[in-house]
C-alpha positions as CSV (number, residue, x, y, z in Angstrom):
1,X,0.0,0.0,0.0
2,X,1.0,3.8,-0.6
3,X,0.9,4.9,3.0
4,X,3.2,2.7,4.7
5,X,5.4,3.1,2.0
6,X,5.0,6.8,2.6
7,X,5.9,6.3,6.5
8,X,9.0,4.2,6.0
9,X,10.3,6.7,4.4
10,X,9.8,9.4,6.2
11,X,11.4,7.4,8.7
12,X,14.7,6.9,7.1
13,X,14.5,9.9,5.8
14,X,14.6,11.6,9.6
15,X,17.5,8.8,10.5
16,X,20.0,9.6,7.9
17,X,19.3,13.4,8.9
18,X,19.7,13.2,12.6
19,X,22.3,10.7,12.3
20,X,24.5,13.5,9.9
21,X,23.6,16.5,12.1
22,X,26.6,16.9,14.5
23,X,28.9,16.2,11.5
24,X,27.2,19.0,9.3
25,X,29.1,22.8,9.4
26,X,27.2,26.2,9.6
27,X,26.7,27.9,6.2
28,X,28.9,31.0,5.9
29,X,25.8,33.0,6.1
30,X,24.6,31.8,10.0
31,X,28.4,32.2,11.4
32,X,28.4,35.2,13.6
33,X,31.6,38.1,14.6
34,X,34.1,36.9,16.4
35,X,35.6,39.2,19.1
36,X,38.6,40.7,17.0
37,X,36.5,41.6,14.1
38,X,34.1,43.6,16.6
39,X,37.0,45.3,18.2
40,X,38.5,46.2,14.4
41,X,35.0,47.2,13.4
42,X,34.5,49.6,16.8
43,X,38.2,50.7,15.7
44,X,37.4,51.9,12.7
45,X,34.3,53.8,13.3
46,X,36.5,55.9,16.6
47,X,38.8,56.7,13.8
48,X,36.2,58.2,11.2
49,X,34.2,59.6,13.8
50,X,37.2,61.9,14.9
51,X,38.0,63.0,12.1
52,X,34.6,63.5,10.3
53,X,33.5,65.2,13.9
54,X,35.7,68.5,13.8
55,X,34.3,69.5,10.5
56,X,30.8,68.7,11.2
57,X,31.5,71.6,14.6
58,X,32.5,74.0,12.1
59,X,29.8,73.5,10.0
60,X,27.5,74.0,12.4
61,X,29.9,76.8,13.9
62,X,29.5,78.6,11.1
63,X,25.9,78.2,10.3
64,X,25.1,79.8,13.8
65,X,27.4,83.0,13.4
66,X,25.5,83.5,10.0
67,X,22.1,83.2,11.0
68,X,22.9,85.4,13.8
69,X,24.8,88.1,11.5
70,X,21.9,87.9,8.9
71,X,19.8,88.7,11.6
72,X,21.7,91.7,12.7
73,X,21.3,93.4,9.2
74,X,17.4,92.6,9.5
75,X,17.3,94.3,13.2
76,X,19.5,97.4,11.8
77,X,17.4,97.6,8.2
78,X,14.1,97.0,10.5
79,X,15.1,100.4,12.5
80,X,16.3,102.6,9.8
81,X,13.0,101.6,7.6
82,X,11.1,102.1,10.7
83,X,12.6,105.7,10.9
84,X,12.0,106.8,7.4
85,X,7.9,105.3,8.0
86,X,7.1,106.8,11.4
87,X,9.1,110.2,10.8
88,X,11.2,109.6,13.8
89,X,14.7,109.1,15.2
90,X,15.0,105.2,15.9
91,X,18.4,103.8,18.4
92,X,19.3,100.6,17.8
93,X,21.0,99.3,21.3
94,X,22.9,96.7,21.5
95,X,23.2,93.9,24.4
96,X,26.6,92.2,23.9
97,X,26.5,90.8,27.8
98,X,23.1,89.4,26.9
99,X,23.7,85.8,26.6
100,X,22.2,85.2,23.9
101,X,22.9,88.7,22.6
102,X,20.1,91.0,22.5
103,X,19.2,94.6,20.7
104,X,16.4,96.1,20.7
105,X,14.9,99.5,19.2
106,X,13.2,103.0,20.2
107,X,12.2,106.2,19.5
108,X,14.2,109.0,20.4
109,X,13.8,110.0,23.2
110,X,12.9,106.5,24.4
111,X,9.4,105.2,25.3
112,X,8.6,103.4,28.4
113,X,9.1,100.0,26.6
114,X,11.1,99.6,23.5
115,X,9.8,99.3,20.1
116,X,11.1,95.9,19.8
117,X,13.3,93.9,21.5
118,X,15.4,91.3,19.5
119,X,17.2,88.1,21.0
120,X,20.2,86.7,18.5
121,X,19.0,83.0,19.6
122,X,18.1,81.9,16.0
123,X,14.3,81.3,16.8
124,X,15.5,79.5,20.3
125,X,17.8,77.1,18.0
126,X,21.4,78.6,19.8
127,X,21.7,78.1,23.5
128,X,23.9,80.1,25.7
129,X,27.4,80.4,25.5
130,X,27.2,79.8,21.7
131,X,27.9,83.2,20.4
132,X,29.5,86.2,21.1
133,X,28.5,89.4,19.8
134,X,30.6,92.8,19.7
135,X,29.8,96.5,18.6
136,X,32.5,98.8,18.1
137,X,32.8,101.9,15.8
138,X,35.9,101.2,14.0
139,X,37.0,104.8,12.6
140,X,40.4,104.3,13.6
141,X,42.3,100.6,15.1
142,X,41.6,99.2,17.8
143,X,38.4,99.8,17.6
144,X,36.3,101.8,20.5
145,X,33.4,100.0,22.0
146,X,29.9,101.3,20.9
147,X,26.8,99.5,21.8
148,X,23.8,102.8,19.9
149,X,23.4,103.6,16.4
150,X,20.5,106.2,15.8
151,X,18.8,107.0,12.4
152,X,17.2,109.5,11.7
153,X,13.6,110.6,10.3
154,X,15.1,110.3,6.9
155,X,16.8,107.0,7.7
156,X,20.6,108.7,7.8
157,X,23.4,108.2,10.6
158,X,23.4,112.2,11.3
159,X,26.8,112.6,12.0
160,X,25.6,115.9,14.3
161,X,24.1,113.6,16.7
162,X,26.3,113.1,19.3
163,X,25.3,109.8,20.7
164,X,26.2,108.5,17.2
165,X,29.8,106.7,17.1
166,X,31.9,107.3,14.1
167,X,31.3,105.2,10.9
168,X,31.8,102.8,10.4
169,X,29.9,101.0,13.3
170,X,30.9,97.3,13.0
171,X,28.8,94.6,14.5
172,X,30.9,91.5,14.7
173,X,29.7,87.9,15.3
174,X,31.9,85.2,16.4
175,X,31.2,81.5,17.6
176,X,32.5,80.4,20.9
177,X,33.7,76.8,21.5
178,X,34.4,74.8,24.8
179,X,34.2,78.7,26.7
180,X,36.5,80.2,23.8
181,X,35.6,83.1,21.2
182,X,37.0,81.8,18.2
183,X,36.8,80.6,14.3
184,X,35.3,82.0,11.6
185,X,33.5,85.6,12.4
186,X,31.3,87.3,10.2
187,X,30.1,91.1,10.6
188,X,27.6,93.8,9.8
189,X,29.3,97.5,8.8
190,X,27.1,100.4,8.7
191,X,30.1,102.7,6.7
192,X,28.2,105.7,5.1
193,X,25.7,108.4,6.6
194,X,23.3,107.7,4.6
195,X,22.6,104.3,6.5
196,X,24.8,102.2,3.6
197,X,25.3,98.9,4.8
198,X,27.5,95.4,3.8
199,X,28.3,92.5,5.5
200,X,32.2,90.9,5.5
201,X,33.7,88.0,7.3
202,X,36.8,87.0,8.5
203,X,39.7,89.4,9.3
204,X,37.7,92.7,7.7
205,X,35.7,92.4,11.0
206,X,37.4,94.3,13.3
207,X,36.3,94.0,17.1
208,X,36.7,96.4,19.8
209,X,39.3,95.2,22.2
């Protein structure tokens, strides 16, 4: 008959296969790591890691100090447009201690609340002790510290305003690593009367000592 025909040999089938287990060796695929190639592996990954990790802190290094210094030439275009609308003198203050840096804006002579008040934190994105911040009028090296720039109704630095500093009034950005200003800087220079402005990087930005 078919079925016990069926069942014997199933059941020599199951004999030979038990009886060759212990003598049959794991497919390459099922072997696992053995402790050296682990060790290699964890090696190799320290060693990339350092060196790809120094550039990725620049990178983000420097994408701070320009958001920050982009947003500068908004607060200082925002005051000076603001001038030239409400037909007033607008001071833009600056907050260097501020950590993040602040500046904020007001008529002339100041209301009982600023206009607006800005904090450099990149919409919360840099924490403190990320960023320094520095405002200096740089007519002559070193520069002198100056934390006010005032426009006037027509939106000009009037050079007969004696709270202005002299021009060019730099605004210079710098990242700060491990407690230390340092790296790339970028700045905002307000260099003619009539509110001109540029931005520069590197060594162009002078600080005030």
């Amino acid at each position: 008959m078919k079925i016990p025909i069926l069942f014997k040999f199933l059941h020599i089938y199951n004999t030979q296969k038990i009886g060759n287990f212990p003598h049959t060796k794991p497919r390459k695929g099922d072997e696992g790591f053995t402790l050296l190639e682990v060790l290699v592996i964890a090696l190799i990954v320290g060693i990339l890691s350092s060196i790809a990790a120094p550039g990725w802190l620049a990178f983000i290094n420097n994408q701070r100090v320009r958001t920050v210094n982009d947003r500068v030439l908004q607060t200082l275009r925002n005051a000076q447009s603001e001038a030239k609308r409400s037909k007033r003198d607008i001071t833009v203050t600056f907050n260097p201690s501020a950590d993040p840096p602040q500046a904020k804006f007001d008529t002339v002579p100041a209301q009982t609340s600023p206009l607006q008040t800005v904090t450099f934190d990149g919409g919360g994105e840099i924490k403190k002790g990320q960023i320094k911040l520095s405002a200096a009028s740089c007519s002559t090296v070193p520069c002198t510290a100056a934390t006010q720039l005032t426009f006037n109704y027509n939106g000009v630095v009037d050079p007969t305003n004696l709270n202005n500093p002299k021009l060019p009034f730099v605004v210079t950005v710098a990242p700060v690593v491990s407690g230390v200003v340092g790296g790339p800087k970028k700045c905002v220079i307000v260099e003619t009367f009539l509110g001109g402005m540029r931005t520069e990087e590197g060594a162009t930005c002078l600080v005030a000592p």
